[in-house]
C-alpha positions as CSV (number, residue, x, y, z in Angstrom):
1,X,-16.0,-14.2,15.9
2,X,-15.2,-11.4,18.2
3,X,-12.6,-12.0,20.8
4,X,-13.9,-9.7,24.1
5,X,-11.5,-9.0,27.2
6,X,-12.5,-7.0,30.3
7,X,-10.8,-4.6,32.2
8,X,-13.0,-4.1,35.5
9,X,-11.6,-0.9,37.0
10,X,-11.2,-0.6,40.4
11,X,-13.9,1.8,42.3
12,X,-13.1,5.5,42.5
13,X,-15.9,7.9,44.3
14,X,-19.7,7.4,43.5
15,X,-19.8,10.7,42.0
16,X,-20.1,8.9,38.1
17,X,-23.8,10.5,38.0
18,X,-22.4,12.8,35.3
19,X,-19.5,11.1,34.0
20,X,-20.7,7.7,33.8
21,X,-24.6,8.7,32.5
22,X,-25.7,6.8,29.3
23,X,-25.8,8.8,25.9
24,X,-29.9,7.8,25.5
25,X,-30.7,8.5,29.6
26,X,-29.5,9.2,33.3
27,X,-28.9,5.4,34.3
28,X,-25.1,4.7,35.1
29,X,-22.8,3.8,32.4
30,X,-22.0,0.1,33.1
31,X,-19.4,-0.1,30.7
32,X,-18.0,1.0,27.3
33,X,-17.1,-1.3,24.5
34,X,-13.9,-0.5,22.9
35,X,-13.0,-1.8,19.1
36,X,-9.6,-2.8,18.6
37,X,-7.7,-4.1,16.0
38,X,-4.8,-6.2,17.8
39,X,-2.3,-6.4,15.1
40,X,-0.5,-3.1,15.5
41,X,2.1,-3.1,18.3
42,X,3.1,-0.9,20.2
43,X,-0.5,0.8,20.1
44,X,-2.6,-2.5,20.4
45,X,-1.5,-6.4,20.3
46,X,-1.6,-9.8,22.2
47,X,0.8,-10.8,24.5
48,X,1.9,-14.4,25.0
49,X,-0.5,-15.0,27.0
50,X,-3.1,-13.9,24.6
51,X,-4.3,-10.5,27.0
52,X,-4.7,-7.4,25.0
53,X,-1.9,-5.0,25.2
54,X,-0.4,-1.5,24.1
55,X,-0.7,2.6,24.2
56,X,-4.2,2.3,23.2
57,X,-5.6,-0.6,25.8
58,X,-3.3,1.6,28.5
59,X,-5.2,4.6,27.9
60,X,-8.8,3.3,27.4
61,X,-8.3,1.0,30.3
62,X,-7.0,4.8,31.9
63,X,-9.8,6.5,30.7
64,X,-13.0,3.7,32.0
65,X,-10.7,4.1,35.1
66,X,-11.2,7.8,35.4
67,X,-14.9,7.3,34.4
68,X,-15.6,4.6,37.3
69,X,-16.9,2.2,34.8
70,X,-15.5,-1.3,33.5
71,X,-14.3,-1.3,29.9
72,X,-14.7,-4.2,27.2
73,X,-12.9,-4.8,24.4
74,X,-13.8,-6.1,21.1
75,X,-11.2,-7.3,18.8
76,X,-12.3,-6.4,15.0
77,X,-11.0,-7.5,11.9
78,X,-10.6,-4.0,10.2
79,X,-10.1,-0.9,12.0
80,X,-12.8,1.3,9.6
81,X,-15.6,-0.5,11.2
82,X,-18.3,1.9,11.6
83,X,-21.2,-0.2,10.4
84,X,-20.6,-2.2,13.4
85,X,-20.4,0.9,15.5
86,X,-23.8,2.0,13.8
87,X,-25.3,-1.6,14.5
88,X,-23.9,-1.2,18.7
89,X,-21.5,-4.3,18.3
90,X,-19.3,-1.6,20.7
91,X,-19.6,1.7,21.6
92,X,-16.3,3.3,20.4
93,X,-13.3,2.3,18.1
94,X,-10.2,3.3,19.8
95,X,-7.0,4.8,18.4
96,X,-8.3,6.2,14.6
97,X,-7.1,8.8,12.9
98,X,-9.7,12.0,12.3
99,X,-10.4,12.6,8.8
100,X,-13.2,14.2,6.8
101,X,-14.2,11.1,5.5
102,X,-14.7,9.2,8.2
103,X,-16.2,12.4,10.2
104,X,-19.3,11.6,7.8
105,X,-19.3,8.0,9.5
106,X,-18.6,9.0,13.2
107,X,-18.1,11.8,15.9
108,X,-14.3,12.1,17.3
109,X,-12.9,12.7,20.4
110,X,-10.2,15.2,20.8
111,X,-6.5,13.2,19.8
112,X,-5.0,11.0,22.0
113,X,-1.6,12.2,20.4
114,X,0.1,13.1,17.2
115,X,1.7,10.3,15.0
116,X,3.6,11.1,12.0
117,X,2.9,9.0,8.1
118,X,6.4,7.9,6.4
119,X,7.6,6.3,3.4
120,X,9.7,3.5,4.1
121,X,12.2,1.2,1.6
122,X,15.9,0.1,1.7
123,X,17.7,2.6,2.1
124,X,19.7,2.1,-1.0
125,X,16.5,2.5,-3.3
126,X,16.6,6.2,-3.7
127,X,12.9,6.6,-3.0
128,X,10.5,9.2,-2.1
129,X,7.3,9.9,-1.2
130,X,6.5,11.4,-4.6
131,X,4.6,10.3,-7.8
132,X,7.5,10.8,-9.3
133,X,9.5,8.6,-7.2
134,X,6.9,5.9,-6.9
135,X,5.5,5.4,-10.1
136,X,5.8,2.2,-11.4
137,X,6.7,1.0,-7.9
138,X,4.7,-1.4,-5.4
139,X,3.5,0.1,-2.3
140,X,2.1,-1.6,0.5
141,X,-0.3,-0.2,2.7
142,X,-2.6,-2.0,5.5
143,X,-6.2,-2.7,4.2
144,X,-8.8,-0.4,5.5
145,X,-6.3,2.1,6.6
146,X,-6.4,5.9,6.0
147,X,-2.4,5.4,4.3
148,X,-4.6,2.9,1.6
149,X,-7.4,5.5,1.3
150,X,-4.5,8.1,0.6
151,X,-2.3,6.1,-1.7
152,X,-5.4,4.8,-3.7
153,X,-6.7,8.1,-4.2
154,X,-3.8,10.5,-4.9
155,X,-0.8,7.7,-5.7
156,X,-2.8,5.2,-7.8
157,X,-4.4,6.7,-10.4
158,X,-0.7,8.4,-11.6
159,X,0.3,4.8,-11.8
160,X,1.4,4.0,-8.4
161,X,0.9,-0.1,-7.8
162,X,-1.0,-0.2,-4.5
163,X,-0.8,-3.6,-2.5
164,X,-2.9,-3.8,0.4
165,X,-2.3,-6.3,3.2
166,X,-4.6,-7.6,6.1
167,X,-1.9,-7.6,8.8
168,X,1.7,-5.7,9.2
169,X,3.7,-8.3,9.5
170,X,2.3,-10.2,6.1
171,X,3.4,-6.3,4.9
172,X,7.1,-6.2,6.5
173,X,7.7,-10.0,5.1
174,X,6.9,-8.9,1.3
175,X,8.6,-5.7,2.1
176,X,11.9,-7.9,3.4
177,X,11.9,-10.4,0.3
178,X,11.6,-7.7,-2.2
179,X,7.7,-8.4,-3.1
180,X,6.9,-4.8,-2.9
181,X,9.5,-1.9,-2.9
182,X,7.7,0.6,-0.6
183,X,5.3,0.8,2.4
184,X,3.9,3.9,4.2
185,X,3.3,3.7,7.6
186,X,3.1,5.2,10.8
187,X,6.9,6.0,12.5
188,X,5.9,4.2,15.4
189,X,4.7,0.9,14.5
190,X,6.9,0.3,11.4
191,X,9.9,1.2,13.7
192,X,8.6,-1.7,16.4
193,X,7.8,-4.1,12.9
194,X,10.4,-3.5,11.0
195,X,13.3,-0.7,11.6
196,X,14.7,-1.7,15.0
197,X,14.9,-4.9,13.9
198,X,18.0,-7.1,12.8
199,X,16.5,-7.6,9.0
200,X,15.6,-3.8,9.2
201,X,18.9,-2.8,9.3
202,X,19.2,-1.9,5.5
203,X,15.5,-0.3,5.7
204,X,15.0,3.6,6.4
205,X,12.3,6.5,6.5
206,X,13.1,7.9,3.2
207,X,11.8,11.3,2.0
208,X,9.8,13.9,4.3
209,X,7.0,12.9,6.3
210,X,3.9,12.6,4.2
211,X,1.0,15.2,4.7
212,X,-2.7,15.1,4.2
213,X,-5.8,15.7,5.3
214,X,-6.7,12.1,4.1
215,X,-4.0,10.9,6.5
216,X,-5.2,13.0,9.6
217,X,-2.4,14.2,11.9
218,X,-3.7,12.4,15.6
219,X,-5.4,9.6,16.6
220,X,-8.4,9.7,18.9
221,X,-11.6,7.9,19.4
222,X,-14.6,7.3,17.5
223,X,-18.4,6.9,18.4
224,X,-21.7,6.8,17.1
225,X,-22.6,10.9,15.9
226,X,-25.9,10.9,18.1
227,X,-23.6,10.2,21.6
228,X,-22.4,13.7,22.3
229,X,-22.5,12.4,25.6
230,X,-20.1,9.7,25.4
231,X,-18.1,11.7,23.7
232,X,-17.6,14.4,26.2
233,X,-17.3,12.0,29.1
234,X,-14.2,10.3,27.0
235,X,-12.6,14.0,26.5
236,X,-13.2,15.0,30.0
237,X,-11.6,11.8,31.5
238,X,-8.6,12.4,29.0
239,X,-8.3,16.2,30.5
240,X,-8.2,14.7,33.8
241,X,-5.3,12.2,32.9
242,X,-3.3,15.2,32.1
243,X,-3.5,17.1,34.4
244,X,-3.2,14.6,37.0
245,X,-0.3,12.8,34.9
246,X,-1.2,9.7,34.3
247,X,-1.5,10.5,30.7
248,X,1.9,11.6,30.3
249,X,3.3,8.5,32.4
250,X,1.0,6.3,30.5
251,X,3.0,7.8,26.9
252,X,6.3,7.6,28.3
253,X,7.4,4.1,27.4
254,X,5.9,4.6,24.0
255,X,8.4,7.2,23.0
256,X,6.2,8.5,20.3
257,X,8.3,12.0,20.1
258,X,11.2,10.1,19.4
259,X,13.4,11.9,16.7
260,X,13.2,9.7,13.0
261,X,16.5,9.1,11.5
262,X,15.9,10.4,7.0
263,X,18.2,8.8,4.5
264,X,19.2,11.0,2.5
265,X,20.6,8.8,-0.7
């Protein structure tokens, strides 16, 4: 069952006639249904409290803000889930990566911001993001993810074991006790999961940072192909967060450009 929490934004100007129009008509946008996956801190969690939080909720809530209409979110099971999107369980999956694959499933919004794909391992394991390196070895990835759809396809079949995992922290704890040797994740997260974290002290980012177009290079939003219009409205409210600021204040805490530390063996 879906979990749903509402941000009601406060009223702007009643100018929305263009912003807030439906994709289908010229009736006002009541609202837009985000899809979340709230297992990935910083970008999208629960609190103690059990209220959605995180750079992703920060910006959509930023973004329905800009658009004088109300957002909803939907918390989803896996992040890939475009035949929901097809069936109008939600209107848009927040915070996915682009890729060419999924750009036969969705339209994209321009990125939200950049985020970088690592290999991570104790630092003493002399590992690298290479077949070489990693054959033989268990990786983890996160299930429906586009790391798993790049390690299955280009690690796997040159004997790569692949491990996939519903949730990070089930990934970290194998990670921790030595049930897989690997896992490739985004800098951001695995640094709040893991890295700057007292049993991630003998983990590093190991290697260069891992390329591919099956990886993407940004996150952004996705919606149904056919809404060109919600689309536009989304990328037109994210032009007016920057250039009014509130994008850049909304990034700051994040620290998503901050410099990764590479073991070198």
């Amino acid at each position: 069952m879906d979990f749903i929490r509402v941000f009601v934004a406060p009223a702007l100007l009643p100018l929305a006639a263009f912003f807030c129009s439906a994709a289908t008509g010229d009736e006002p946008r009541g609202d837009i249904r985000f899809a979340v996956v709230a297992q990935f801190p910083p970008f999208q969690s629960r609190d103690q409290h059990g209220q959605l939080v995180g750079l992703n909720i920060d910006l959509g809530n930023a973004l329905c803000q800009q658009l004088n209409t109300r957002c909803t979110w939907v918390d989803q099971v896996l992040v890939e889930s475009f035949q929901a999107l097809e069936a109008r369980r939600f209107d848009a999956i927040m915070g996915i990566a682009p890729t060419s694959r999924r750009r036969q499933w969705a339209s994209f919004t321009d990125h939200l911001y950049p985020f970088t794909t690592r290999l991570v391992a104790r630092k003493a394991s002399g590992l690298l993001p290479t077949v070489a390196a990693l054959r033989g070895k268990r990786v983890g990835v996160l299930l429906g993810s586009n790391r798993e759809a790049f390690a299955r396809s280009k690690w796997a079949p040159a004997g790569v074991v692949i491990k996939s995992f519903w949730l990070n922290d089930e990934l970290v704890r194998s990670l921790v006790a030595g049930h897989i040797d690997a896992t490739l994740q985004g800098t951001v997260e695995i640094r709040k999961a893991l890295l700057n974290t007292a049993v991630g002290q003998d983990f590093d980012f190991l290697g260069p940072a891992v390329s591919a177009e099956l990886l993407g290079d940004g996150v952004a939003i996705a919606v149904r192909k056919p809404d060109i219009a919600l689309r536009d409205e989304l990328n037109h409210a994210l032009e007016q967060l920057r250039q009014n600021g509130d994008y850049q204040r909304i990034l700051k805490p994040y620290n998503l450009d901050e410099p990764v530390t590479v073991h070198d063996g």
